[in-house]
mmCIF file of the C-alpha atoms, coordinates in Angstrom:
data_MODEL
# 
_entry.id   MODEL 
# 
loop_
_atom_site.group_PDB 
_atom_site.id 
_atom_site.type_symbol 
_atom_site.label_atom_id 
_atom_site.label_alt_id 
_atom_site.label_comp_id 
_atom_site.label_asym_id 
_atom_site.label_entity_id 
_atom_site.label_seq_id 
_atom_site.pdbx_PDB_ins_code 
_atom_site.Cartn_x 
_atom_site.Cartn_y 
_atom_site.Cartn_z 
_atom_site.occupancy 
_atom_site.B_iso_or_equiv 
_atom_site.pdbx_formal_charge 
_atom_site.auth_seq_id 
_atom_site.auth_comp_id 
_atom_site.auth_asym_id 
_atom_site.auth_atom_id 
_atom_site.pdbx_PDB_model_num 
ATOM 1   C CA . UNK A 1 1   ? -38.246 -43.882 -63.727 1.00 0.00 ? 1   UNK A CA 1 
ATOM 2   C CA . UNK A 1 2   ? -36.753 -45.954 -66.029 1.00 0.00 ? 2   UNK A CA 1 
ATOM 3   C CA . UNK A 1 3   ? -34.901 -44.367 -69.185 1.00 0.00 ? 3   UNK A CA 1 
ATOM 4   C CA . UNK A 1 4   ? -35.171 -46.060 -72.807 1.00 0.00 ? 4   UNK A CA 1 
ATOM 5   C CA . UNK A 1 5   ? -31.378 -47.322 -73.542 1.00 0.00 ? 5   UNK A CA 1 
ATOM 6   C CA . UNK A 1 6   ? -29.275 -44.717 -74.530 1.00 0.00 ? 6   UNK A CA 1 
ATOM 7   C CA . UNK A 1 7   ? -28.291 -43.481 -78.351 1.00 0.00 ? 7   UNK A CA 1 
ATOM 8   C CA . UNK A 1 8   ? -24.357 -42.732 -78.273 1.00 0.00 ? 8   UNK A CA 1 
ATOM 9   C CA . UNK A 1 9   ? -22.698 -40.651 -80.841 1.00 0.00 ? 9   UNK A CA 1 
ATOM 10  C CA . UNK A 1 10  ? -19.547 -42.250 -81.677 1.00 0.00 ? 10  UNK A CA 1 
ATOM 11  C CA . UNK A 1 11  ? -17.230 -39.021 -82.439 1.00 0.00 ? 11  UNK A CA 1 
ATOM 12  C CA . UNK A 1 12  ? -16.574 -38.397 -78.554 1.00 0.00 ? 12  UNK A CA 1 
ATOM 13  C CA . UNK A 1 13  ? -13.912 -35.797 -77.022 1.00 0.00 ? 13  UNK A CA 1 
ATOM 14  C CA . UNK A 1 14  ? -11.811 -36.098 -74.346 1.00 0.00 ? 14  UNK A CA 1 
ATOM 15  C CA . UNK A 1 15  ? -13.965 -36.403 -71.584 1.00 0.00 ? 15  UNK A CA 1 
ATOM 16  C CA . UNK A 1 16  ? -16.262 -38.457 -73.500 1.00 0.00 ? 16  UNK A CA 1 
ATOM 17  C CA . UNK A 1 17  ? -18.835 -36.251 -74.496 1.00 0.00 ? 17  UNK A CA 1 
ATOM 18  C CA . UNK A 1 18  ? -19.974 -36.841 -78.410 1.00 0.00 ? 18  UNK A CA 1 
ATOM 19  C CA . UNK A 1 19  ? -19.397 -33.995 -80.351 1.00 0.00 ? 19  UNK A CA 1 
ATOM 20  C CA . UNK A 1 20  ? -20.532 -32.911 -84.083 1.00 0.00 ? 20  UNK A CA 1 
ATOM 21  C CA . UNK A 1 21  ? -17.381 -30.584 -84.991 1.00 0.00 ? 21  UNK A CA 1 
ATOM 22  C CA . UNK A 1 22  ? -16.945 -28.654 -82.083 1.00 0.00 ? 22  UNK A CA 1 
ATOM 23  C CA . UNK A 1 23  ? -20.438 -28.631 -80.751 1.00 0.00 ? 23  UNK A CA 1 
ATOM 24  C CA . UNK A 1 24  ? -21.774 -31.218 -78.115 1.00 0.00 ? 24  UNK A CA 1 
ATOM 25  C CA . UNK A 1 25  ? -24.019 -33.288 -79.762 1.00 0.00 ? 25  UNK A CA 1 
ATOM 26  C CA . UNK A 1 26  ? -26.456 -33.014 -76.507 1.00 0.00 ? 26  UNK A CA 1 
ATOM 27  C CA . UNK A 1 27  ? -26.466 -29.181 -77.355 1.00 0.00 ? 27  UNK A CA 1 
ATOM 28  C CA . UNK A 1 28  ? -26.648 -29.668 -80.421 1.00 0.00 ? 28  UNK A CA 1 
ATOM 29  C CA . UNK A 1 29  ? -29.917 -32.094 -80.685 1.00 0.00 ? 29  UNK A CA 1 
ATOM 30  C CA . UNK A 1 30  ? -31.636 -30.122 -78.034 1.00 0.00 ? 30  UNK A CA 1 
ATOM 31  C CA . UNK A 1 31  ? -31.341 -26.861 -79.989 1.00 0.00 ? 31  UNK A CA 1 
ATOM 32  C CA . UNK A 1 32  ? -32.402 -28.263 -82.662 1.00 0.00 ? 32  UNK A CA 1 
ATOM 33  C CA . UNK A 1 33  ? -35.961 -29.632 -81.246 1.00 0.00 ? 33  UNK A CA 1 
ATOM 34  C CA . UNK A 1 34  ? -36.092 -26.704 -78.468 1.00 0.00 ? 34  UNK A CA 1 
ATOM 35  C CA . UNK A 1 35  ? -34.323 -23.603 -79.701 1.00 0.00 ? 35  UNK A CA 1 
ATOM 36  C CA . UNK A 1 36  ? -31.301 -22.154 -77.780 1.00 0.00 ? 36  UNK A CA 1 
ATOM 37  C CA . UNK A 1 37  ? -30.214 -22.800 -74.265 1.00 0.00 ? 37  UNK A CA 1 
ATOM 38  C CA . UNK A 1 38  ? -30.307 -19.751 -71.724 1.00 0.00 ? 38  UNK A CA 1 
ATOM 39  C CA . UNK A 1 39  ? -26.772 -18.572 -70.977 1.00 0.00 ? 39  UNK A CA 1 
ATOM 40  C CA . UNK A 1 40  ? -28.275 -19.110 -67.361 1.00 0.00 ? 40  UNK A CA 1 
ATOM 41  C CA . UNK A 1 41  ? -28.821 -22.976 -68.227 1.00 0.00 ? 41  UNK A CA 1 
ATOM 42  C CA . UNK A 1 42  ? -26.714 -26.369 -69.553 1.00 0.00 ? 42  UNK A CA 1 
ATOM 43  C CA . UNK A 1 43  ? -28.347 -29.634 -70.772 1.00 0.00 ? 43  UNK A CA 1 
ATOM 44  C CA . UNK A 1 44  ? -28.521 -32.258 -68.377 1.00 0.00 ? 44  UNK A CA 1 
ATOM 45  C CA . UNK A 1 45  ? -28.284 -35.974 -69.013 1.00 0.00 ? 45  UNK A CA 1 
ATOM 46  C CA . UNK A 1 46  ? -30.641 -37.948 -66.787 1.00 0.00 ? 46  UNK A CA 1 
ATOM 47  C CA . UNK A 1 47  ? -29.019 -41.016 -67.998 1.00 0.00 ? 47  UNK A CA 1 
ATOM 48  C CA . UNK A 1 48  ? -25.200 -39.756 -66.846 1.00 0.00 ? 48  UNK A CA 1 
ATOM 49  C CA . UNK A 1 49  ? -23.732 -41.117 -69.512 1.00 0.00 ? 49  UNK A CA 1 
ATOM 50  C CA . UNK A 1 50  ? -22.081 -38.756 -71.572 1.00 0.00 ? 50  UNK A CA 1 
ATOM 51  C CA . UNK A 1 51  ? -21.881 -39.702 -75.635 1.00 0.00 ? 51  UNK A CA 1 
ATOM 52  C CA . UNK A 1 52  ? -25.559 -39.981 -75.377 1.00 0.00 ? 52  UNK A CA 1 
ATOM 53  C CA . UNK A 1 53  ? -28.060 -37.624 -77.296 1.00 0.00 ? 53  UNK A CA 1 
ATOM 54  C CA . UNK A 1 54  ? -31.682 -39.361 -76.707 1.00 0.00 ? 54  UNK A CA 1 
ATOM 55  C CA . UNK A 1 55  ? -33.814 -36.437 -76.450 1.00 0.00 ? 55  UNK A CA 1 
ATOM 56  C CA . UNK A 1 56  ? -35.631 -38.018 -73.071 1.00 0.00 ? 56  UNK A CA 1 
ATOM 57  C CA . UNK A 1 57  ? -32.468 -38.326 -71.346 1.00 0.00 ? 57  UNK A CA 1 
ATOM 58  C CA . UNK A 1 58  ? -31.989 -35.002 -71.445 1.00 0.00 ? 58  UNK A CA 1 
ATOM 59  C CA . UNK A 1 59  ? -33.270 -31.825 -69.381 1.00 0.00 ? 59  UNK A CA 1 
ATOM 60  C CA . UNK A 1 60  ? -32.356 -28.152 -68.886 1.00 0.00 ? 60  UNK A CA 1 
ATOM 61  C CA . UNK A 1 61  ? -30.766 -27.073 -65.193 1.00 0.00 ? 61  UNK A CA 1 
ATOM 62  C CA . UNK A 1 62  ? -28.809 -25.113 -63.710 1.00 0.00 ? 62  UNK A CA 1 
ATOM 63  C CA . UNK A 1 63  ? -24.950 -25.471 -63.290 1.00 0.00 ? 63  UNK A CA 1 
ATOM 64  C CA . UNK A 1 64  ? -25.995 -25.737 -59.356 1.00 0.00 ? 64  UNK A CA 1 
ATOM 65  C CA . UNK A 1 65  ? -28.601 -28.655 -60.363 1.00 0.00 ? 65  UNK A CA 1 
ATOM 66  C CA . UNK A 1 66  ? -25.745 -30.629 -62.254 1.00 0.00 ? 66  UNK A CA 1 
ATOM 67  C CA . UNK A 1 67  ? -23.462 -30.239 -59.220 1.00 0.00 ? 67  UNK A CA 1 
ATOM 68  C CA . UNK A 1 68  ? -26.359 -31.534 -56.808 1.00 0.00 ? 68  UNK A CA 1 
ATOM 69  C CA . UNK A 1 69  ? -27.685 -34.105 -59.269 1.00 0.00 ? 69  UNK A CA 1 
ATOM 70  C CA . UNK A 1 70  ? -23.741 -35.252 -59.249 1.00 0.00 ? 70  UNK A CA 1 
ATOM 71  C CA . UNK A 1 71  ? -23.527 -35.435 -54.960 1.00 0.00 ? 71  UNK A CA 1 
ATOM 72  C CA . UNK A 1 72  ? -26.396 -37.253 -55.042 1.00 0.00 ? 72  UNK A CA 1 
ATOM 73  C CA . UNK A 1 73  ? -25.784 -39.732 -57.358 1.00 0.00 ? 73  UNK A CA 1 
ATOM 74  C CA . UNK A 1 74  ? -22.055 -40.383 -56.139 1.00 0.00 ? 74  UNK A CA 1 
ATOM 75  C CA . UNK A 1 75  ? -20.350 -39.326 -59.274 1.00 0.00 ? 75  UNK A CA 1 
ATOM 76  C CA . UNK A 1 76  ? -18.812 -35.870 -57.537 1.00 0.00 ? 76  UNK A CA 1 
ATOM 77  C CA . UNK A 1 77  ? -14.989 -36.882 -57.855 1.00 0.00 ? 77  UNK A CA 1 
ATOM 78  C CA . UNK A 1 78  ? -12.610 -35.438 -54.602 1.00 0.00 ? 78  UNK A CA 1 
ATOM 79  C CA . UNK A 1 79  ? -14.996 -36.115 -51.815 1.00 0.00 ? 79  UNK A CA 1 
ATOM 80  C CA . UNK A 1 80  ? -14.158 -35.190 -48.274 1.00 0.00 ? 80  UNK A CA 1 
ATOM 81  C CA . UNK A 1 81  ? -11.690 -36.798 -46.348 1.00 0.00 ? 81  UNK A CA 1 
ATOM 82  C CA . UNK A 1 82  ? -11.790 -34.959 -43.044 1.00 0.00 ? 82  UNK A CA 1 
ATOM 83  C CA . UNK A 1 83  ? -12.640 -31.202 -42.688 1.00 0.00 ? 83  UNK A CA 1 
ATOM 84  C CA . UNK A 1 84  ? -11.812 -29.270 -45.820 1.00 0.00 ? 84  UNK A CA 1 
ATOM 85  C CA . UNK A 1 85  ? -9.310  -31.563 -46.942 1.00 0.00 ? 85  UNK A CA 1 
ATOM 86  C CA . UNK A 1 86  ? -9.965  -32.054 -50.219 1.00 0.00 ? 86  UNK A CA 1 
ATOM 87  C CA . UNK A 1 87  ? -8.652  -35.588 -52.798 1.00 0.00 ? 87  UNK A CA 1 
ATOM 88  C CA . UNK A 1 88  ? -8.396  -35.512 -56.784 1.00 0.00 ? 88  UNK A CA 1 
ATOM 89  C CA . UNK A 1 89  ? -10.058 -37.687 -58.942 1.00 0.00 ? 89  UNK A CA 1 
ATOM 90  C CA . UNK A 1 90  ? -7.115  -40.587 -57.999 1.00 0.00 ? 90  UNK A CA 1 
ATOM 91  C CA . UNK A 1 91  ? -7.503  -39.945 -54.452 1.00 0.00 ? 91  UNK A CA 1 
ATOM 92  C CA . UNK A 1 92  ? -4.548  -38.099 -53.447 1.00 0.00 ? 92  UNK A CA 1 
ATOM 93  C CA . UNK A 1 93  ? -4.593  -35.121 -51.079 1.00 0.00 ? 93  UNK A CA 1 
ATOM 94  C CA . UNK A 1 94  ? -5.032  -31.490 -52.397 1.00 0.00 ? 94  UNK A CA 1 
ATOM 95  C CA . UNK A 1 95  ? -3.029  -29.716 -49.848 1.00 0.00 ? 95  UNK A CA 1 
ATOM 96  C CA . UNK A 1 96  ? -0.596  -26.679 -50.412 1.00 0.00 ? 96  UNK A CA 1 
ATOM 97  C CA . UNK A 1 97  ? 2.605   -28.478 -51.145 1.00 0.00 ? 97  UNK A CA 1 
ATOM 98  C CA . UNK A 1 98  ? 1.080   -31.152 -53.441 1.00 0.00 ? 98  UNK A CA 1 
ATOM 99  C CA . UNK A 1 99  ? -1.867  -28.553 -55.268 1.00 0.00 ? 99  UNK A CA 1 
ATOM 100 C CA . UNK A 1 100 ? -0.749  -26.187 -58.167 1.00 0.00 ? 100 UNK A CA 1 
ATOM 101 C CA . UNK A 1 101 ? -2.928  -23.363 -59.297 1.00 0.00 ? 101 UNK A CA 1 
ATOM 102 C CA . UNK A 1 102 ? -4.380  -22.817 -62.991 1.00 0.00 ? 102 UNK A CA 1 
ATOM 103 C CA . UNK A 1 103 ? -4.332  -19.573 -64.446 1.00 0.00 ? 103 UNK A CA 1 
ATOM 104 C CA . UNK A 1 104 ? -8.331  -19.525 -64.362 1.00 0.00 ? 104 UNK A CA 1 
ATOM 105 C CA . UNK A 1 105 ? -8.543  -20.202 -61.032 1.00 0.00 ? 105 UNK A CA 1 
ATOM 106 C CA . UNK A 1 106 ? -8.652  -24.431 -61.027 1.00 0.00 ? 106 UNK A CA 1 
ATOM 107 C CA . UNK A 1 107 ? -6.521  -26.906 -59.267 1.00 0.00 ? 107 UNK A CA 1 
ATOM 108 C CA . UNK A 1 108 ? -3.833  -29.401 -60.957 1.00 0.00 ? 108 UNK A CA 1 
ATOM 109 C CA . UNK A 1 109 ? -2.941  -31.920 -58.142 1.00 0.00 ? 109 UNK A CA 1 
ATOM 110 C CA . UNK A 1 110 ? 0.779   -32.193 -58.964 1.00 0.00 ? 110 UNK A CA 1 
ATOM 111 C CA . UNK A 1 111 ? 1.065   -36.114 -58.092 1.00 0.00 ? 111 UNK A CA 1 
ATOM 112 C CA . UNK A 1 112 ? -1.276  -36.653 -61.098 1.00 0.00 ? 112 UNK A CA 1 
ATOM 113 C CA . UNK A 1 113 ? 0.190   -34.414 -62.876 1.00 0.00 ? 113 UNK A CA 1 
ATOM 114 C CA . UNK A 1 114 ? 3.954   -35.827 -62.630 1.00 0.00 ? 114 UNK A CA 1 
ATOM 115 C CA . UNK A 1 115 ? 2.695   -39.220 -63.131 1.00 0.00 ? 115 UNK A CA 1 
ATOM 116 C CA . UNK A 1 116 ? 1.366   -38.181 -66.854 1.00 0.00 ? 116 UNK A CA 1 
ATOM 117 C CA . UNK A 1 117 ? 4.427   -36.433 -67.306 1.00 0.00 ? 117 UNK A CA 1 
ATOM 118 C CA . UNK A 1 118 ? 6.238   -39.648 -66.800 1.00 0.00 ? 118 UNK A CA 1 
ATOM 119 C CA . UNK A 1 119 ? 3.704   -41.636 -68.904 1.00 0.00 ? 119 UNK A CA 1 
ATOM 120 C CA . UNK A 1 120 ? 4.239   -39.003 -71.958 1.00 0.00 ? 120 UNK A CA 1 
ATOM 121 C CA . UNK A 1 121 ? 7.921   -39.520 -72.191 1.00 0.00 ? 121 UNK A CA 1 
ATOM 122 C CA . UNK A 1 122 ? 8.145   -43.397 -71.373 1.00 0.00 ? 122 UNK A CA 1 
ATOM 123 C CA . UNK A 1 123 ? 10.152  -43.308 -68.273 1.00 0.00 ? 123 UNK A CA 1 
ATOM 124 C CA . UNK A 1 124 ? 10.598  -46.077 -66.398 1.00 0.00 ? 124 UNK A CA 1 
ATOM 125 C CA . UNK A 1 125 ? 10.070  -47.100 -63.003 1.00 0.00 ? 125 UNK A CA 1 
ATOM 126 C CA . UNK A 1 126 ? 11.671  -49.870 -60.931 1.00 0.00 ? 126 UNK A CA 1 
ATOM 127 C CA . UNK A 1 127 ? 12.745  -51.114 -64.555 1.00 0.00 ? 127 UNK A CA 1 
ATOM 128 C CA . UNK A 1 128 ? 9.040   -51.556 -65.832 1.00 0.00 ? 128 UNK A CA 1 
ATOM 129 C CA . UNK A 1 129 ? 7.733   -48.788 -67.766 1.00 0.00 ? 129 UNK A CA 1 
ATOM 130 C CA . UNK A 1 130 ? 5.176   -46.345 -66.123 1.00 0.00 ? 130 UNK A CA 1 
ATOM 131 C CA . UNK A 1 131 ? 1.879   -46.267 -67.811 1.00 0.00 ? 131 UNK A CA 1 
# 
């Protein structure tokens, strides 16, 4: 099926998603032509691409539907590596002694999360700094 292009809201947040003050612009735009979302559903894009807010690239699912709409398009970061090994999103291993856990439950691979420590204060590595 092929989509129409895509209409991307330029005001995005940090994971890319175009927002109208704190609302998602995709939640936002379907409200306003369907009415509220279920607390049981989320908006999906068809299109994957996040900014966007074209009313035909998007559909109501299930949190379960996103996650299997994400495996089978390839855009599930981690991945299996063997077993229940697990990677982040920059491939490194999430085992015990480099995984930290959030208060809410979520994982913070600690590699990652040194190297943006690094990046925030400017330090320097082998003389070049890290970025």
């Amino acid at each position: 099926m092929a989509l129409d292009p895509c209409r991307e809201y330029p005001i995005r947040n940090n994971n890319g998603y175009g927002r109208r003050g704190r609302t998602l612009i995709h939640r936002w735009v379907w409200e306003q032509v369907n009415g509220p979302i279920p607390t049981d559903m989320i908006v999906m894009h068809l299109c994957d691409n996040p900014p966007c807010y074209r009313l035909s690239h998007l559909r109501l699912g299930t949190r379960a539907e996103n996650q299997q709409d994400m495996v089978n398009k390839g855009r599930k970061r981690g991945g299996r590596r063997t077993g229940d090994e697990k990677l982040c999103s920059k491939g490194h291993l999430l085992d015990e002694a480099n995984t930290r856990r959030r208060r809410d439950g979520g994982r913070v691979c600690k590699t990652c999360h040194r190297e943006a420590e690094r990046r925030r204060r400017g330090e320097m590595r082998d003389g070049k700094k890290v970025l």
